[in-house]
N, CA and C atoms of all chains as a GROMACS GRO file, in nm:
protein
  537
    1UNK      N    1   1.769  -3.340  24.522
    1UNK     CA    2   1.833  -3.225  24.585
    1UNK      C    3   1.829  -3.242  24.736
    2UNK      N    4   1.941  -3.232  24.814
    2UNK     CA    5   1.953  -3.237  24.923
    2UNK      C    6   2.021  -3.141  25.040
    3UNK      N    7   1.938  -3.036  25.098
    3UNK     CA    8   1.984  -2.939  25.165
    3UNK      C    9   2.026  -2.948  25.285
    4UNK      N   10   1.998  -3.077  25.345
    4UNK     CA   11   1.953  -3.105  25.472
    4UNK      C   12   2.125  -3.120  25.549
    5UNK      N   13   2.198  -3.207  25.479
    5UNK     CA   14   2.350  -3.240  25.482
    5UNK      C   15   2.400  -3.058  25.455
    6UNK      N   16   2.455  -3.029  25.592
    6UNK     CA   17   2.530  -2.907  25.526
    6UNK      C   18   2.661  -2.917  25.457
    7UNK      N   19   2.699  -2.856  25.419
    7UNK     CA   20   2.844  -2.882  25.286
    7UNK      C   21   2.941  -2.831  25.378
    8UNK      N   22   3.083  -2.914  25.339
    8UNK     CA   23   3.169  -2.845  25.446
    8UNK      C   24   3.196  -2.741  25.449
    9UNK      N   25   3.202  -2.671  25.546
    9UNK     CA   26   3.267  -2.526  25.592
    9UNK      C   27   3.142  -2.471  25.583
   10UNK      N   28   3.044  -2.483  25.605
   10UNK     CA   29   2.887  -2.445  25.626
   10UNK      C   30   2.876  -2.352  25.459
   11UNK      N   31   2.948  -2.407  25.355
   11UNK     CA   32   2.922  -2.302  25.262
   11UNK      C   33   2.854  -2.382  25.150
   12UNK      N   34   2.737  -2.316  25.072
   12UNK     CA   35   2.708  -2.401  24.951
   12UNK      C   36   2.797  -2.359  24.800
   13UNK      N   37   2.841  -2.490  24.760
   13UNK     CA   38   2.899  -2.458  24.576
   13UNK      C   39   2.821  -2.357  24.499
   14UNK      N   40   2.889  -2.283  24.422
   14UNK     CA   41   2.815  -2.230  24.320
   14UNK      C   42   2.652  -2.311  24.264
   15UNK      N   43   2.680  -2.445  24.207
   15UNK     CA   44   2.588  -2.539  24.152
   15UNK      C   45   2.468  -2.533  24.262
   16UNK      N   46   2.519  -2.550  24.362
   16UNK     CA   47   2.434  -2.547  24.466
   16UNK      C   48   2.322  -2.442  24.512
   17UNK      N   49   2.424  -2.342  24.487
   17UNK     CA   50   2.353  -2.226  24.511
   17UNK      C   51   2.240  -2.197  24.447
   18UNK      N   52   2.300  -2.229  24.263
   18UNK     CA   53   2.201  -2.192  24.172
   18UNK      C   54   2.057  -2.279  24.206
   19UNK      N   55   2.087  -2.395  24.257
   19UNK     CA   56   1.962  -2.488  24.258
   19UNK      C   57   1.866  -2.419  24.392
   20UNK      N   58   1.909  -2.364  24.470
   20UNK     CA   59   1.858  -2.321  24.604
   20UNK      C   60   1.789  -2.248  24.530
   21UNK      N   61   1.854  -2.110  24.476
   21UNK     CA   62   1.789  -1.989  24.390
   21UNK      C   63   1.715  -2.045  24.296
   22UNK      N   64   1.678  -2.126  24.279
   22UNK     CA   65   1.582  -2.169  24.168
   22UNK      C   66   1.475  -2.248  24.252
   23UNK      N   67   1.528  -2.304  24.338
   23UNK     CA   68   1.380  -2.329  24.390
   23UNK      C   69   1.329  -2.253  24.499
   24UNK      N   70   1.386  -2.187  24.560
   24UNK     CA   71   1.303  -2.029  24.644
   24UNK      C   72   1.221  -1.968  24.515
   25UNK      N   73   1.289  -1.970  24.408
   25UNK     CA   74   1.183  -1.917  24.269
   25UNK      C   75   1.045  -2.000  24.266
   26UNK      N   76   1.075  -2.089  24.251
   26UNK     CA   77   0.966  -2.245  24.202
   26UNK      C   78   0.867  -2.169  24.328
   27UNK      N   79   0.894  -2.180  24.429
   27UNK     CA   80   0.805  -2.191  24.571
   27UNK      C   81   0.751  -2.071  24.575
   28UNK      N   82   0.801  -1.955  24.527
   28UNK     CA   83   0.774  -1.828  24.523
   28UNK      C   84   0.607  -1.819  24.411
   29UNK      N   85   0.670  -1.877  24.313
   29UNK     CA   86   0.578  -1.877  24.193
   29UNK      C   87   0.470  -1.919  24.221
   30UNK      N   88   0.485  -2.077  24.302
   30UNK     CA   89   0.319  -2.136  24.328
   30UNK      C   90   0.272  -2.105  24.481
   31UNK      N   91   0.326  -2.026  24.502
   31UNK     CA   92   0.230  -1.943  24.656
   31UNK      C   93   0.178  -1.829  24.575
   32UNK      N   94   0.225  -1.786  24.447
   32UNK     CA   95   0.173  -1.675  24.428
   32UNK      C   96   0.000  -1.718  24.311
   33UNK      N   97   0.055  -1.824  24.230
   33UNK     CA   98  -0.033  -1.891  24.177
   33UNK      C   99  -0.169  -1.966  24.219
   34UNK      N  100  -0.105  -1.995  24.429
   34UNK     CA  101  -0.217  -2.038  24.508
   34UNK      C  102  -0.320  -1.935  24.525
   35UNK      N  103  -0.269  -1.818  24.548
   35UNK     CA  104  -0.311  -1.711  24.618
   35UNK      C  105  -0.429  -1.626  24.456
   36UNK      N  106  -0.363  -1.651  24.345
   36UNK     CA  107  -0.407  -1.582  24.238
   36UNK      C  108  -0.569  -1.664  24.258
   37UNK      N  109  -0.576  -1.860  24.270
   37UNK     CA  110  -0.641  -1.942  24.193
   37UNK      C  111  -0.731  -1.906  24.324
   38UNK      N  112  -0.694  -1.848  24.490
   38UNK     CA  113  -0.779  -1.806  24.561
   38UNK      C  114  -0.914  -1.709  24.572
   39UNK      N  115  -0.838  -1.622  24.493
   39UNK     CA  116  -0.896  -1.504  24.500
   39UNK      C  117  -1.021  -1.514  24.366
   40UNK      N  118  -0.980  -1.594  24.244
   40UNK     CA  119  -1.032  -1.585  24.158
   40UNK      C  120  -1.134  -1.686  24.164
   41UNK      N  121  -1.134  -1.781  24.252
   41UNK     CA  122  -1.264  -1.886  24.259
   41UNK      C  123  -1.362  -1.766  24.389
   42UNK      N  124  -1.321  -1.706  24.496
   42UNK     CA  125  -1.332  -1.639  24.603
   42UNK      C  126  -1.453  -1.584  24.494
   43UNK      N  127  -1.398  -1.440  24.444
   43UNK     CA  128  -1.416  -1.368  24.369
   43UNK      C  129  -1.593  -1.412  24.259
   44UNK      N  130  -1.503  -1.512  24.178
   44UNK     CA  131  -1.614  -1.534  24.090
   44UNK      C  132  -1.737  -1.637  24.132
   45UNK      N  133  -1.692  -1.704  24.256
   45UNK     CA  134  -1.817  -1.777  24.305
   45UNK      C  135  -1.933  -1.620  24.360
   46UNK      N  136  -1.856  -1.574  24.402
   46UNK     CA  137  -1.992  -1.481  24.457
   46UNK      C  138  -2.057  -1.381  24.333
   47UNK      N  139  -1.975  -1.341  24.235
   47UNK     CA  140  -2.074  -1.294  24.068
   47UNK      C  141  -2.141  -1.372  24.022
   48UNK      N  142  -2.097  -1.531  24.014
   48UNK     CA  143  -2.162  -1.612  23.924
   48UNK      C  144  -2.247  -1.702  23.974
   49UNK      N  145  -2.222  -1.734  24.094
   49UNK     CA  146  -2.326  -1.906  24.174
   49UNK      C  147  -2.383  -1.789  24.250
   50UNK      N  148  -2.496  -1.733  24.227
   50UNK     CA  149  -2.564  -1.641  24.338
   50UNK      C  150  -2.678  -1.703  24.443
   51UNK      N  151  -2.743  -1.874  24.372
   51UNK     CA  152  -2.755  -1.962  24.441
   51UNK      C  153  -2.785  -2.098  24.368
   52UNK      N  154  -2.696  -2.142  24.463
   52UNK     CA  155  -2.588  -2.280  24.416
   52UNK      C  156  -2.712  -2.390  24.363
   53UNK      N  157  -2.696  -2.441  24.261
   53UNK     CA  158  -2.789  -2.531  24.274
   53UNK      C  159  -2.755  -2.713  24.262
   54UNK      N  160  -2.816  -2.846  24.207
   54UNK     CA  161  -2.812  -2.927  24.204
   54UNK      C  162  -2.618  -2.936  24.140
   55UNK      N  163  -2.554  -2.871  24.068
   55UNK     CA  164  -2.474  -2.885  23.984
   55UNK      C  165  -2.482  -2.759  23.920
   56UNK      N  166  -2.362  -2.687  23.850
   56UNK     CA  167  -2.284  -2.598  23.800
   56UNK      C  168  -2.353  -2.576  23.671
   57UNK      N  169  -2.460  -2.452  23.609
   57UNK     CA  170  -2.555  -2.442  23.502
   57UNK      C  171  -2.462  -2.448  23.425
   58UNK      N  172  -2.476  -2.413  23.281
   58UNK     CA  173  -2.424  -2.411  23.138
   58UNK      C  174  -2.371  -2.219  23.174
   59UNK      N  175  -2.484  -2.117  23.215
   59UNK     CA  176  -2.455  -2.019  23.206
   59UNK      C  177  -2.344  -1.946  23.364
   60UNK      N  178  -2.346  -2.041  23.417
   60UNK     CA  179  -2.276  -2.040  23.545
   60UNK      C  180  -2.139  -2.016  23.505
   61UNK      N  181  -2.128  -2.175  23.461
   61UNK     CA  182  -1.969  -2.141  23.418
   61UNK      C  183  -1.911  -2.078  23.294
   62UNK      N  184  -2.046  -2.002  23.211
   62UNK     CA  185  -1.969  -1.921  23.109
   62UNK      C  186  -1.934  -1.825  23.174
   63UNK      N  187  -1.978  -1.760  23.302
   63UNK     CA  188  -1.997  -1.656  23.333
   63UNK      C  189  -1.870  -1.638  23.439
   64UNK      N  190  -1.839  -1.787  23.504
   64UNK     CA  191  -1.720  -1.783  23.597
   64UNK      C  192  -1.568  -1.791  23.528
   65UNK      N  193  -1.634  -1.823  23.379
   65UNK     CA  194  -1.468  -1.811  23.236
   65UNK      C  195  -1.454  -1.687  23.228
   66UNK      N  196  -1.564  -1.652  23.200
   66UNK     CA  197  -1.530  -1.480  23.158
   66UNK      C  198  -1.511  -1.375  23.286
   67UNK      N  199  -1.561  -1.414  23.439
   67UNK     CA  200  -1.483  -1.358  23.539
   67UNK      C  201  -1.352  -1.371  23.574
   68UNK      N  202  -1.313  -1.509  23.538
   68UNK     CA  203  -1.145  -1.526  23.550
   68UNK      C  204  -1.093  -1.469  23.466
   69UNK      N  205  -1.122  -1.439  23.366
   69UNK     CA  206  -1.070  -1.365  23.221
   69UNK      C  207  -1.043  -1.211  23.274
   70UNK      N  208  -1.124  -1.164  23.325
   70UNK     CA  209  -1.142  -1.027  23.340
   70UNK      C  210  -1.083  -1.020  23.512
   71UNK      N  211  -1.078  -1.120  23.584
   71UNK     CA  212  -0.991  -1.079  23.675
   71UNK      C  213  -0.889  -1.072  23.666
   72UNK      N  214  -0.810  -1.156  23.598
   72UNK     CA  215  -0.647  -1.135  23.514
   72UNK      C  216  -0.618  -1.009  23.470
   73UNK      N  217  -0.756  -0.950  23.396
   73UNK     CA  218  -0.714  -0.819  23.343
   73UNK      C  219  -0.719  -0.714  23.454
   74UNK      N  220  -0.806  -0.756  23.540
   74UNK     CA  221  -0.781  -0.629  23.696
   74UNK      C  222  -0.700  -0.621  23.724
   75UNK      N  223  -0.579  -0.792  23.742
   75UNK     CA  224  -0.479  -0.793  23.844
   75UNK      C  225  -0.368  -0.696  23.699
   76UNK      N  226  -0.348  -0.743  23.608
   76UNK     CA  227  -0.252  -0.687  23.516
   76UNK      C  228  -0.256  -0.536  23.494
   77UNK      N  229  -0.416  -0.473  23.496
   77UNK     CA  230  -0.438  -0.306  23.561
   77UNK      C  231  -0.393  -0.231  23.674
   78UNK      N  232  -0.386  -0.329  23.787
   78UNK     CA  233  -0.341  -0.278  23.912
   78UNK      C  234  -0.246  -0.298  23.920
   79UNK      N  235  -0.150  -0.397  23.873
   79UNK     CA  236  -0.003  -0.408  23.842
   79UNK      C  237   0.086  -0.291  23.797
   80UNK      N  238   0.023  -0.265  23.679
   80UNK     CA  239   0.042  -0.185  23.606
   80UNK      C  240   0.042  -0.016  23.675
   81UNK      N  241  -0.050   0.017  23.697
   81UNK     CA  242  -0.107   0.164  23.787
   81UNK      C  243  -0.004   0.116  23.916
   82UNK      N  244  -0.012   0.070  23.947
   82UNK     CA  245   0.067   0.018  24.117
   82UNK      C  246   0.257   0.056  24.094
   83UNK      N  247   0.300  -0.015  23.955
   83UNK     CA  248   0.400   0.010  23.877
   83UNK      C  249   0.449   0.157  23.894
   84UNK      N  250   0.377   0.230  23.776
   84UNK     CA  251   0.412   0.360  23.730
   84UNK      C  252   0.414   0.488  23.849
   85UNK      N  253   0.302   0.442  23.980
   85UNK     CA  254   0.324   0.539  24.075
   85UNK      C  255   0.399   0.537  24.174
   86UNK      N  256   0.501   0.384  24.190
   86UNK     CA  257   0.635   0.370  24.273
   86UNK      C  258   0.720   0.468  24.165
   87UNK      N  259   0.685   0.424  24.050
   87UNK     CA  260   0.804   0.525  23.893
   87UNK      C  261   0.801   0.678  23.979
   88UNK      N  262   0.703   0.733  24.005
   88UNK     CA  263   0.624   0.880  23.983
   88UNK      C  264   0.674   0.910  24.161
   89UNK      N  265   0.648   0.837  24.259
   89UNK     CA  266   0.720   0.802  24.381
   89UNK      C  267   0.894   0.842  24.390
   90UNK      N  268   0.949   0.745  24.303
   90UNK     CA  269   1.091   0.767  24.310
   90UNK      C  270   1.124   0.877  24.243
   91UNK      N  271   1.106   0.920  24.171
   91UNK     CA  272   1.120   1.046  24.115
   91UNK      C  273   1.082   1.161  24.138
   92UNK      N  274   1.044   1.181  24.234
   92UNK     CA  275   1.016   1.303  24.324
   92UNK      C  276   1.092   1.353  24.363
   93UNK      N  277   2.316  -1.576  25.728
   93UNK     CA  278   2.350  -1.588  25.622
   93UNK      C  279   2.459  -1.483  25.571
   94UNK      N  280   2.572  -1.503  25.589
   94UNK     CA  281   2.666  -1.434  25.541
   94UNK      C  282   2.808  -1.460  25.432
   95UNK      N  283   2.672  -1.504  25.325
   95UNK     CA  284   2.674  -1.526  25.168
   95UNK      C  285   2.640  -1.408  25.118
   96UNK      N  286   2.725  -1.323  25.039
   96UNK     CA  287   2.652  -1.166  25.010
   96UNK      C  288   2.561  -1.151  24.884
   97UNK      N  289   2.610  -1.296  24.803
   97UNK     CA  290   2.542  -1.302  24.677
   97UNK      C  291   2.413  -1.371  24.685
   98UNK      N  292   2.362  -1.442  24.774
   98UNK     CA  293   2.292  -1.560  24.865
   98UNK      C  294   2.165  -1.417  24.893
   99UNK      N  295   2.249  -1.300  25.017
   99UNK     CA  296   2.183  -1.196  25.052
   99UNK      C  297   2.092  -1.104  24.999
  100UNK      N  298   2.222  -1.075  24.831
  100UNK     CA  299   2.077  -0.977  24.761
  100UNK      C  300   1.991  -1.046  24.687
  101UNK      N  301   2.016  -1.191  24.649
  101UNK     CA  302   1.929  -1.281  24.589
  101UNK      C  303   1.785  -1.294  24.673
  102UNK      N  304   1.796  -1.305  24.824
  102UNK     CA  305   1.709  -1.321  24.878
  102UNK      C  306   1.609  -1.174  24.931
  103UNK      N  307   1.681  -1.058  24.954
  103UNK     CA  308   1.633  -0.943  24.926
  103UNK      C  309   1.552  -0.875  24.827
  104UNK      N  310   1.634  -0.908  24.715
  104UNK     CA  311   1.545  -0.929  24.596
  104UNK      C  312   1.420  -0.987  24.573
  105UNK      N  313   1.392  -1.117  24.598
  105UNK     CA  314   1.321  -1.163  24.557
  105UNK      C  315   1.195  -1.124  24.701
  106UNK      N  316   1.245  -1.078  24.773
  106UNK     CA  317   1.166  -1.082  24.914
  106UNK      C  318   1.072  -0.933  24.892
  107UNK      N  319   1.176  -0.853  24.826
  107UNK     CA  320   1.106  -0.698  24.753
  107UNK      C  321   0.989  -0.758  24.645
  108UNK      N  322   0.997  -0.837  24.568
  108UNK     CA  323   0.926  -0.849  24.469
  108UNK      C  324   0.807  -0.923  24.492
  109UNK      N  325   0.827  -1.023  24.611
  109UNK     CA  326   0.688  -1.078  24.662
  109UNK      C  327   0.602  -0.972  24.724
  110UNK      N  328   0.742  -0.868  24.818
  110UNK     CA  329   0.605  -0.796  24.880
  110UNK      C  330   0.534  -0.695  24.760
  111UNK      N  331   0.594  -0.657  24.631
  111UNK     CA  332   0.519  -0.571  24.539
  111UNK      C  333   0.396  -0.715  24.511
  112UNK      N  334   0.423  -0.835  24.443
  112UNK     CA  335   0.317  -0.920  24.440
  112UNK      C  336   0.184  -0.903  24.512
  113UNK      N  337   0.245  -0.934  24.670
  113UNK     CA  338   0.105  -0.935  24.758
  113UNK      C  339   0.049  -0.828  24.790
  114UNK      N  340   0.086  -0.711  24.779
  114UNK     CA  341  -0.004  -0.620  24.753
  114UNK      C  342  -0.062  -0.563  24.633
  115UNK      N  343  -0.018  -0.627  24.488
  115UNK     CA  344  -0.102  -0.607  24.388
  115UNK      C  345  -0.211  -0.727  24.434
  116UNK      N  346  -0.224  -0.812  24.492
  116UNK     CA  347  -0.298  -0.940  24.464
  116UNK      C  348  -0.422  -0.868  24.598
  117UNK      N  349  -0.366  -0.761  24.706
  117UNK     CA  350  -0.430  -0.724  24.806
  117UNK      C  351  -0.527  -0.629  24.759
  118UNK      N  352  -0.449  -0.544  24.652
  118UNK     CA  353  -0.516  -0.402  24.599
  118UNK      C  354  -0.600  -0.483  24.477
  119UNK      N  355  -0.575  -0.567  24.412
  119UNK     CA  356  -0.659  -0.617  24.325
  119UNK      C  357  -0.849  -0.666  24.358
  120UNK      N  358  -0.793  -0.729  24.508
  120UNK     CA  359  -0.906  -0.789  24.588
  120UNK      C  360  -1.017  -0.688  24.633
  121UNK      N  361  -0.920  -0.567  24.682
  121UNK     CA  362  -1.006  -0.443  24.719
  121UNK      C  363  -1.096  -0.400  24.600
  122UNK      N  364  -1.009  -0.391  24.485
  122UNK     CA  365  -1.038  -0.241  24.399
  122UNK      C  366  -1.178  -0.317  24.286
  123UNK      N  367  -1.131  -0.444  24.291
  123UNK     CA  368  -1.234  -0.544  24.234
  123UNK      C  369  -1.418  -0.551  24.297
  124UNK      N  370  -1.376  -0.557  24.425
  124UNK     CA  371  -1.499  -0.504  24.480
  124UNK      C  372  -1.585  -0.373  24.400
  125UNK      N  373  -1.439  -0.282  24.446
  125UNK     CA  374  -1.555  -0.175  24.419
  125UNK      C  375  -1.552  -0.127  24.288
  126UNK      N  376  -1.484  -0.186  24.215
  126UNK     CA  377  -1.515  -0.151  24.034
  126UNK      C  378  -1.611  -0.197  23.981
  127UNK      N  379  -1.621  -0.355  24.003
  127UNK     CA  380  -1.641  -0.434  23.952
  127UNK      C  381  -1.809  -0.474  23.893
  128UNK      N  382  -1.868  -0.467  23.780
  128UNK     CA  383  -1.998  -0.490  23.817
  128UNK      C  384  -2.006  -0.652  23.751
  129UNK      N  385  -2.095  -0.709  23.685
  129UNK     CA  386  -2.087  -0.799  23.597
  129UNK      C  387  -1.982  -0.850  23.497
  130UNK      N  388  -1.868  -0.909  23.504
  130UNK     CA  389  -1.777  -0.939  23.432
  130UNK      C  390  -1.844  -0.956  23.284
  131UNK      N  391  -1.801  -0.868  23.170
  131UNK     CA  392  -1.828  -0.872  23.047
  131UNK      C  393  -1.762  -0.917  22.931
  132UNK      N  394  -1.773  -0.944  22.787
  132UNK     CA  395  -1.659  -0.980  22.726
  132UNK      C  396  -1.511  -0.966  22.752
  133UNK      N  397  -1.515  -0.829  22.749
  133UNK     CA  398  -1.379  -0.732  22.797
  133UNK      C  399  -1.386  -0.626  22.886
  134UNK      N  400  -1.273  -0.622  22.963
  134UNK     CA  401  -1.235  -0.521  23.037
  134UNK      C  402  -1.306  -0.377  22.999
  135UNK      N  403  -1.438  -0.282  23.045
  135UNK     CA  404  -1.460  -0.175  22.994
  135UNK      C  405  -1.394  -0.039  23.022
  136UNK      N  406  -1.370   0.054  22.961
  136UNK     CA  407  -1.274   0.182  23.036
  136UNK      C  408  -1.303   0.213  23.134
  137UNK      N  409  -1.474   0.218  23.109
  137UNK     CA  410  -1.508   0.304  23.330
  137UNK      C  411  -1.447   0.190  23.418
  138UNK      N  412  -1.410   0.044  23.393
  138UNK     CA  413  -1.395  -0.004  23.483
  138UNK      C  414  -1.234  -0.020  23.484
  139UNK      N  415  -1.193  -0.005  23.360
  139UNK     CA  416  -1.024   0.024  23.383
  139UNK      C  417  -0.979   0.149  23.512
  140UNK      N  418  -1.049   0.242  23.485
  140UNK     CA  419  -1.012   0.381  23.536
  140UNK      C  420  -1.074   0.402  23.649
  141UNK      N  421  -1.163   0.314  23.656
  141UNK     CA  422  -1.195   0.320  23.834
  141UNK      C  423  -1.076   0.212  23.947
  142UNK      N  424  -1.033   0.114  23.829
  142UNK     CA  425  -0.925   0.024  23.883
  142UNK      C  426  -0.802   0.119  23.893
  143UNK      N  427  -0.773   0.191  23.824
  143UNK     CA  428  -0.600   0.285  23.793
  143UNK      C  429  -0.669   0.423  23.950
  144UNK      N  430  -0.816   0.460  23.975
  144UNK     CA  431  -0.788   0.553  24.059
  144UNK      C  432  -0.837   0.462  24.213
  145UNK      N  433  -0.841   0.395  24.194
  145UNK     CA  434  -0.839   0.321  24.333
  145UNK      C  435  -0.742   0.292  24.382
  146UNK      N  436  -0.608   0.230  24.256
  146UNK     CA  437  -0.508   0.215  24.330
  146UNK      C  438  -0.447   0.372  24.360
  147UNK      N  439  -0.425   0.466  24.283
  147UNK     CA  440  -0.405   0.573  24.322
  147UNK      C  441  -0.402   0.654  24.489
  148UNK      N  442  -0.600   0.586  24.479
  148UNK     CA  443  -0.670   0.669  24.566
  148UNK      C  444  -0.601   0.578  24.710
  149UNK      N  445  -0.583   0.475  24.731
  149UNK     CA  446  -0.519   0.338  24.818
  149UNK      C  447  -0.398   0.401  24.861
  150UNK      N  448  -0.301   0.439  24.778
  150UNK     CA  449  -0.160   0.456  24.828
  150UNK      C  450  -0.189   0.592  24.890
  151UNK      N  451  -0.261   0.717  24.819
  151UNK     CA  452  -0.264   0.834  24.899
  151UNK      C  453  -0.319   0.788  25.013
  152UNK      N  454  -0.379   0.755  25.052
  152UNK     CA  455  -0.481   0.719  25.192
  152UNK      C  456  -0.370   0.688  25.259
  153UNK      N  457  -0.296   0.524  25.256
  153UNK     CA  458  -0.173   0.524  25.290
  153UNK      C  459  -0.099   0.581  25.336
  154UNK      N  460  -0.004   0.653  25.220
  154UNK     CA  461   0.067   0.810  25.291
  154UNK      C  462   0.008   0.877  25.359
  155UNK      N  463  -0.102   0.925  25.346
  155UNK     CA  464  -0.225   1.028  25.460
  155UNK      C  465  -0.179   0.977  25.592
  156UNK      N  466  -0.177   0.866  25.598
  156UNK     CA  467  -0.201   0.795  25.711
  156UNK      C  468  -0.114   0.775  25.778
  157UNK      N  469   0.027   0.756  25.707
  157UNK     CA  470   0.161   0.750  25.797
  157UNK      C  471   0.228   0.920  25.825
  158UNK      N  472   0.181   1.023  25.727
  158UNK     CA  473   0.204   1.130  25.763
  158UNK      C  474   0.120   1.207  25.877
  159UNK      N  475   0.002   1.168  25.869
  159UNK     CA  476  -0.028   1.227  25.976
  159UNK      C  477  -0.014   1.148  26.117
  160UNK      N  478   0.013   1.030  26.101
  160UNK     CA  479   0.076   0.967  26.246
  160UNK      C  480   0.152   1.035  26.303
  161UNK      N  481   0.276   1.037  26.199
  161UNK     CA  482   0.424   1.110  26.170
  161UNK      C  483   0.393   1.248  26.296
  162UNK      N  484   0.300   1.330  26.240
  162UNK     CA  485   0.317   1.500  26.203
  162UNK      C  486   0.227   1.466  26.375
  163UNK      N  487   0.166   1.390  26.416
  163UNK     CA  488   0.069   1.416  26.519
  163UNK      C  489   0.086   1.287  26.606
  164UNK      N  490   0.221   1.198  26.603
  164UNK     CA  491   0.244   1.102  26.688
  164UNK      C  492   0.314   1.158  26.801
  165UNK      N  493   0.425   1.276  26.776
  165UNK     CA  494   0.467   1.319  26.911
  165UNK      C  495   0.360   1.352  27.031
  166UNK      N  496   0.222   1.455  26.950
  166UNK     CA  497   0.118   1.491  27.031
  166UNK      C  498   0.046   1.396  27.064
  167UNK      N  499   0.013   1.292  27.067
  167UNK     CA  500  -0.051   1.206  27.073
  167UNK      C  501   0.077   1.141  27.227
  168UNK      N  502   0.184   1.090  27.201
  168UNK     CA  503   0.252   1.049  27.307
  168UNK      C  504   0.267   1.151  27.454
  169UNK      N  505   0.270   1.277  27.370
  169UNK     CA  506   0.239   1.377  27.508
  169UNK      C  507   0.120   1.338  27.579
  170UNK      N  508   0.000   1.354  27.510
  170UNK     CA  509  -0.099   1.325  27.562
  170UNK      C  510  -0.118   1.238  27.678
  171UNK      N  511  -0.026   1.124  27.594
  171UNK     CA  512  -0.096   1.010  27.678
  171UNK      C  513   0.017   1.020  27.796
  172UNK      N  514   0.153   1.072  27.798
  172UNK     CA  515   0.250   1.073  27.918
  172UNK      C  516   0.157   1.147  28.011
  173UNK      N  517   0.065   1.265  27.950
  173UNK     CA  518   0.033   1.341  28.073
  173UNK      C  519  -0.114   1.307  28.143
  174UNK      N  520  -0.138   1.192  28.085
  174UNK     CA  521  -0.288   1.131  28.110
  174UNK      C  522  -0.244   1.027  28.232
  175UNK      N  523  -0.112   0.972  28.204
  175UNK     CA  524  -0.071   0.891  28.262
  175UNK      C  525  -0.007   0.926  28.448
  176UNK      N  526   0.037   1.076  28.362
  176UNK     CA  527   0.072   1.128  28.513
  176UNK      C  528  -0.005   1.156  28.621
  177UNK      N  529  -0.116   1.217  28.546
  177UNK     CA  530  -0.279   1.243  28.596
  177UNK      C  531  -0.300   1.120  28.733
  178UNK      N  532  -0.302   0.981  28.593
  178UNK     CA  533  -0.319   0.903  28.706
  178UNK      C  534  -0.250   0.840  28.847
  179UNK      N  535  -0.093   0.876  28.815
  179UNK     CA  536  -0.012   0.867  28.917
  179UNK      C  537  -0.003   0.936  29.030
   0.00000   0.00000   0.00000
C-alpha cells in the first residue's frame, strides 16, 4: 500500500479509500490494545508482585491471570455504565 | 480534506476513540478505588461501586463545567477589576 504518491487530481479511488479506512481502523485498534496491555500489567504488577523477587512465584502469576481477567470485566462494566448514561444524557 | 465521505469516516471514528479513552481513563480511576484483591469473579459490591463511580465521575464533571459556566462571568469581573486596581 502506497499513500505517499498522491493520485491524480489529489483524489483517492474508491479501492483506495476503503484501504485507508481500514487501516486508520487497524492503527486505531492496536493503540487501543497498547493502552489496554498498559494499564493491565500497570495495574496488576502493583496487586500481585508486592515484592519482586528472584523470578515470578507460581502464586504471583495465578494471581496476575485472574487480575487481567477481572480487569477486562471492570473495563466491560465501565463501558457499559459509561454507555447507558450518554443513553440517559441524550434523552433528557 | 474535502472528501465528505473521507470526513464522517474520520469523525466517526475520532468520536469513538474519544468514548474508548475515557472508558480506559475511568476504568484506571474507578479500579483504584473499587478494587480490592482480584477474585475468581467479578463480585456485586465491586460491580456497583464500578457503575457509581462512573456515575459519580461524570456528575463531578458537569458540576464542574456548570459551575465555571454559572460563576465564570464573576470570576472575569473580578479579575478586570483587580486588574484596574493595579493600573
Amino acid at each position: 500500500m502506497d499513500f505517499s504518491t498522491p493520485p491524480p487530481g489529489g483524489k483517492f479511488d474508491g479501492a483506495q479509500k476503503g484501504q485507508l479506512m481500514e487501516q486508520v481502523k487497524a492503527q486505531i485498534a492496536v493503540a487501543n490494545a497498547q493502552e489496554l496491555l498498559q494499564k493491565m500489567s500497570d495495574k496488576c504488577f502493583k496487586k500481585c508482585v508486592s515484592s519482586p523477587g528472584s523470578s515470578l512465584g507460581n502464586s504471583e502469576t495465578k494471581c496476575i491471570a485472574m487480575c487481567m481477567d477481572r480487569y477486562m470485566d471492570a473495563w466491560n462494566v465501565v463501558s457499559r455504565a459509561y454507555t447507558q448514561r450518554l443513553q440517559r444524557e441524550r434523552n433528557k | 480534506m474535502d472528501d465528505p465521505q473521507m470526513q464522517r469516516f474520520l469523525e466517526s471514528e475520532t468520536q469513538k476513540q474519544r468514548f474508548q479513552q475515557l472508558v480506559h481513563s475511568l476504568t484506571d480511576q474507578c479500579w483504584d478505588t473499587c478494587m480490592g484483591n482480584p477474585g475468581q469473579k467479578l463480585d456485586r459490591k465491586t460491580e456497583t461501586c464500578l457503575v457509581n463511580c462512573v456515575e459519580r465521575f461524570i456528575d463531578t464533571s458537569n458540576f464542574v463545567v456548570n459551575r465555571l459556566e454559572k460563576e465564570g462571568e464573576n470570576y472575569i469581573r473580578k479579575e478586570s477589576e483587580s486588574v484596574d486596581k493595579w493600573n
